[in-house]
C-alpha positions in Angstrom: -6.4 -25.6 29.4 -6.7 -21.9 30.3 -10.3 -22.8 32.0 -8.1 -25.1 34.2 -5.5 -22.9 35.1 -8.4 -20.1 35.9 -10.3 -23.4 37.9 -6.6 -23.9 39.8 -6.3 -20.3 40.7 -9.6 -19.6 42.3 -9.7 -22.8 43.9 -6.4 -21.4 45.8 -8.1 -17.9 46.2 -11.0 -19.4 47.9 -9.3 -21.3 50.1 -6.9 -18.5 51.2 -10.5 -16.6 52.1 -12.1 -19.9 54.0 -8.9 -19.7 55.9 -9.3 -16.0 56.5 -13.0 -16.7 58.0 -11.9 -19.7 60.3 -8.9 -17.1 61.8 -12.5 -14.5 62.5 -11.1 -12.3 60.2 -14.4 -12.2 57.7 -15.0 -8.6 57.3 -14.0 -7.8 53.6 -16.9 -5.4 53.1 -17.6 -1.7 52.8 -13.8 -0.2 53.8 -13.4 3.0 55.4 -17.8 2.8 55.4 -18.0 2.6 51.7 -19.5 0.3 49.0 -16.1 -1.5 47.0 -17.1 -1.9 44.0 -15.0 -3.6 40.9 -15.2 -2.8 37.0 -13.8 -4.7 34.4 -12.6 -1.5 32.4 -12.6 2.2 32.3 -16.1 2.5 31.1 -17.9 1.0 33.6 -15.7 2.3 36.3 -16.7 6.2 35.4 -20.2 5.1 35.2 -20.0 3.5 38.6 -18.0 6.4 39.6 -20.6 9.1 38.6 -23.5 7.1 40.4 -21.9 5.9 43.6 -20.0 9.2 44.0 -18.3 9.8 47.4 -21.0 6.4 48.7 -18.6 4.2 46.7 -14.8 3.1 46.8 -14.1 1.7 43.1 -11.4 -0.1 42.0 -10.7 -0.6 37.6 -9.3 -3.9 37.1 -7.8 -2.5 33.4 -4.5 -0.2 34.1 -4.9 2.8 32.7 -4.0 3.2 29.4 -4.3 -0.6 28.4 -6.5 -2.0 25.5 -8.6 -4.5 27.1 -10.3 -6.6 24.6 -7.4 -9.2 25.3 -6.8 -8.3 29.0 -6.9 -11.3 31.1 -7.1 -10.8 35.3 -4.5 -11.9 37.5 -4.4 -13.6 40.7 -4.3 -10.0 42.7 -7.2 -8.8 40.2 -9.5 -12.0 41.6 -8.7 -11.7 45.2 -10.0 -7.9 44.7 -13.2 -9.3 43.2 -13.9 -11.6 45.9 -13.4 -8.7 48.2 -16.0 -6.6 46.0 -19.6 -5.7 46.5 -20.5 -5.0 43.0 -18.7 -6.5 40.3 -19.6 -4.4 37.0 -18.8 -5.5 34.0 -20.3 -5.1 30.1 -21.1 -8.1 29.0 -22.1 -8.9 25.6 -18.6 -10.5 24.8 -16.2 -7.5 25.6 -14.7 -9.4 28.7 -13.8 -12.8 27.5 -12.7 -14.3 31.0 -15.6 -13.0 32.6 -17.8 -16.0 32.7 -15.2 -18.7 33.0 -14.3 -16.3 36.4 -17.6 -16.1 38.0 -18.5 -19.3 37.6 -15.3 -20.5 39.7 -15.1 -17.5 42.4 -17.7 -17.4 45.9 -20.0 -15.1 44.2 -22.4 -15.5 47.4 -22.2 -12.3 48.6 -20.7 -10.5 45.8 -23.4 -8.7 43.2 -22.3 -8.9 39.5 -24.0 -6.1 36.9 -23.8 -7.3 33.4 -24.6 -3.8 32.4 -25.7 -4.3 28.8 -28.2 -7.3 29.4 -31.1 -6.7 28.0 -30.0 -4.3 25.3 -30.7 -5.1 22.0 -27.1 -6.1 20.4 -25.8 -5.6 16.9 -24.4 -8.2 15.4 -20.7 -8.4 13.7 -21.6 -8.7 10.2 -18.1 -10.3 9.5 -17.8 -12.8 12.1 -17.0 -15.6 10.2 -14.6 -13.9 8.1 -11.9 -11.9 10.2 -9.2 -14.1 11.5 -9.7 -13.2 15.2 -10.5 -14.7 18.5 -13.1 -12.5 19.5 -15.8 -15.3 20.6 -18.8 -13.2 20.4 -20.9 -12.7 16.9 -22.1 -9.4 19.3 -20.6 -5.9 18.5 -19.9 -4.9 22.2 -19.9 -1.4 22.5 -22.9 -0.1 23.2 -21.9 2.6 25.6 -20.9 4.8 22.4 -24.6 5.4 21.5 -25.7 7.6 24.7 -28.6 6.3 25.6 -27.4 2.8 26.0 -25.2 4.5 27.9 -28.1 5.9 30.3 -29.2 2.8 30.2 -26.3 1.0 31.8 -26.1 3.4 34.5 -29.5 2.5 35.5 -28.5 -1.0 35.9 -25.6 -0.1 38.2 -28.1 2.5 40.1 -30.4 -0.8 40.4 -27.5 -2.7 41.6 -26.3 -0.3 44.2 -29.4 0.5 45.7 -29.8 -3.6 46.1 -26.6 -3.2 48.0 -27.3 -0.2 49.9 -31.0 0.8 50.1 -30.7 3.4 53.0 -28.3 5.0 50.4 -31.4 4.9 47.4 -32.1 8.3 47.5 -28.5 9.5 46.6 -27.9 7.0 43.7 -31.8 7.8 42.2 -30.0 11.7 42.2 -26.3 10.8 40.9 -28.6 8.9 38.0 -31.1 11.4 37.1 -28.1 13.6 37.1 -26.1 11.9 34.5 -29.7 10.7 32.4 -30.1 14.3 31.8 -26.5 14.5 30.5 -27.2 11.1 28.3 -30.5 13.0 26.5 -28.3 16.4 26.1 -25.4 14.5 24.4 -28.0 12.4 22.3 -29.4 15.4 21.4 -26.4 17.3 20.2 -25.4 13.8 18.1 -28.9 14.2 16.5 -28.3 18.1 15.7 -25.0 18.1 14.6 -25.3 14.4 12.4 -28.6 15.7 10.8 -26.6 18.2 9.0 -23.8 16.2 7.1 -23.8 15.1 3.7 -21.2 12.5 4.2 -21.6 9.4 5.8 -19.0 6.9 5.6 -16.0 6.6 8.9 -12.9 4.5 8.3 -12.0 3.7 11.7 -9.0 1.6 13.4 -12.1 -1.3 14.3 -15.3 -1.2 14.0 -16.2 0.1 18.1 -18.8 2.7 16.5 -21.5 0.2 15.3 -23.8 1.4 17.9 -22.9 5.1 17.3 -22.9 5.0 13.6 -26.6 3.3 14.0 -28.2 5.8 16.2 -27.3 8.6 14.1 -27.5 7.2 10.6 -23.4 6.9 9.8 -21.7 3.9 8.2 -18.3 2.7 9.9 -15.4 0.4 7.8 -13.2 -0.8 10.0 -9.6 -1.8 9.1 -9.7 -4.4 12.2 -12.8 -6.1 13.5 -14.6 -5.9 16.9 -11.1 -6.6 18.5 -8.6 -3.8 18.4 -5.7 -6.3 18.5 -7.1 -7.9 15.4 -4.8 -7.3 11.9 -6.0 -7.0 8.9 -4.8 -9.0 6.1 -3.7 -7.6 2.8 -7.6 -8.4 1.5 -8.9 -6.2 4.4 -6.7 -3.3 3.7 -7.4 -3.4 0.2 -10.9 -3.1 0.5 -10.5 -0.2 3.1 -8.7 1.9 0.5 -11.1 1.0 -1.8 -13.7 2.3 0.6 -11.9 5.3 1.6 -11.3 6.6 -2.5 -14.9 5.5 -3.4 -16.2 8.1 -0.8 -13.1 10.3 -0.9 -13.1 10.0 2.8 -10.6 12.9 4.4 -10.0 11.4 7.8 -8.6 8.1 8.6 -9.6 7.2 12.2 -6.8 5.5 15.0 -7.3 4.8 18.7 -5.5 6.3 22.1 -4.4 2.5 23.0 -3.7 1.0 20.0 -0.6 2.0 17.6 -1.5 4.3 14.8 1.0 2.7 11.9 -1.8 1.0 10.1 -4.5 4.0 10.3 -1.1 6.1 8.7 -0.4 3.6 6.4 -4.0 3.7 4.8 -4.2 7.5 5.1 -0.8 8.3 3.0 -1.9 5.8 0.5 -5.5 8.0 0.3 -4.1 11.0 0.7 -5.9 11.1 3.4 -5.3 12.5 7.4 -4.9 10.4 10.5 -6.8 11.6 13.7 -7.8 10.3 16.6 -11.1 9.0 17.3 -11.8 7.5 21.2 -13.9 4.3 21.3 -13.5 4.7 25.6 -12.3 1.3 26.0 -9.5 2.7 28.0 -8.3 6.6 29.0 -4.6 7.1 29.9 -3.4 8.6 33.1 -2.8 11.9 32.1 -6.5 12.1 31.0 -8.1 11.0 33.6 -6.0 13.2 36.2 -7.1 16.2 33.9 -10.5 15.4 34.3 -11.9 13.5 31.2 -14.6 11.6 31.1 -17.3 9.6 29.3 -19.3 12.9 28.2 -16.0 14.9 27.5 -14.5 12.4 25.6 -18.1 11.7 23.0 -17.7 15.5 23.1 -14.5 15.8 21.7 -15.5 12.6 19.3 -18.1 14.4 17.6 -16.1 17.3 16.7 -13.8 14.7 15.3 -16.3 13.4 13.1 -18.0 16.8 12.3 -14.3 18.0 11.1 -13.6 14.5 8.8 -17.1 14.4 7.3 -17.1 18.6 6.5 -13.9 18.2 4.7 
């Protein structure tokens, strides 16, 4: 039913833009000069961001401050799309309406970036057990282990320079840039990891796969891959177990996400609740004051440095 309706609304989308090209009013490309580009959450729009700099108008289809593993588009959100250059998304089953949508829209002139194709995906080790709707058996996140990160940003330098080759030069420099700042934040992980003791996270769900692999750190989540997922009594029964076997110090909730079961788990260990940021999403405030991707693994680290000294 929900492909149908997604079928229905295109259908009307693309016919509104047929219409638009029969009037001679075709140009939906490059406004004010510059490359539009479209990301499916905050992510991939500060990548984009960072390597189309002032050659690039980018629009975040996620509001700020909005979980999106359950965002769906709307009607405005596709007719941006079809009006996009570059569509830049993850992949790897974060967006769960992304296919259903590109096969329906006229994706003829429009460039789509599946940004972590060809990375080599962790699996969810409890697919078949956590009552959620998350399709994919694939842990998502890769961004959160740096050089994936690099690595996506290399796919949307590919992609923009496809786009705009007399502009190459400039997105090969924006790149190198930011791969340099990939290697010195992987680097730092390494330094600072290779000196704990401790191990074990208990985070609100389990985003940190990919982090928690590269620098040799074991994550129990109290949801799954989904944010919106809740855990059943089982679930939180084996967290506290967790969390008292390793006297973990530090129980871990998320910016978008309501803290009360991360609080709940953390009075019953006698433990403390802090934040930790997967960067599915940054709230207004943030992003007007500047933070980013590299600020925010920044400030994660120290996070994780303070729960696994205690």
């Amino acid at each position: 039913m929900r492909k149908k309706i997604w079928m229905i609304l295109v259908c009307i989308i693309s016919m509104s833009f047929c219409m638009a090209g029969c009037t001679g009013n075709t140009s939906k490309k490059k406004s004010n000069g510059k490359i539009r580009i479209t990301t499916s959450f905050y992510t991939m729009y500060d990548f984009a961001k960072k390597i189309g700099g002032d050659k690039v108008e980018v629009i975040n289809l996620v509001p700020a401050g909005t979980e999106p593993h359950d965002w769906e588009p709307s009607t405005k959100d596709l007719i941006e799309m079809e009006k996009s250059d570059i569509f830049i998304y993850n992949g790897a089953g974060m967006e769960q309406w992304v296919d259903d949508v590109l096969e329906s829209l006229d994706t003829e002139e429009l460039t789509s970036v599946e940004a972590s194709k060809g990375i080599k995906l962790l699996k969810d080790q409890d697919a078949h057990e956590h009552d959620h709707e998350h399709n994919s058996e694939n842990d998502p996140h890769v961004w959160l282990d740096p050089q994936n990160a690099k690595y996506e940003m290399n796919k949307i330098k590919k992609a923009l320079i496809k786009v705009d080759a007399e502009n190459k030069d400039y997105y090969e420099a924006n790149y190198k840039r930011y791969a340099k700042e990939c290697d010195k934040l992987d680097t730092l992980y390494k330094e600072e990891t290779s000196k704990f003791t401790k191990k074990e996270l208990v985070v609100a769900h389990e985003a940190f796969g990919y982090l928690c692999h590269a620098y040799g750190l074991e994550q129990m989540g109290i949801e799954g891959l989904s944010a919106d997922d809740e855990p059943d009594p089982k679930q939180m029964s084996e967290v506290i177990r967790f969390a008292k076997e390793h006297q973990v110090k530090t129980i871990f909730f998320e910016e978008l996400v309501s803290p009360k079961v991360a609080k709940t788990i953390a009075k019953e260990t006698g433990a403390n609740a802090k934040m930790l940021n997967p960067l599915e999403g940054l709230s207004n405030k943030k992003i007007k004051a500047g933070e980013d991707y590299f600020s925010v693994m920044k400030q994660n680290l120290a996070a994780i440095k303070e729960a696994l000294s205690e």
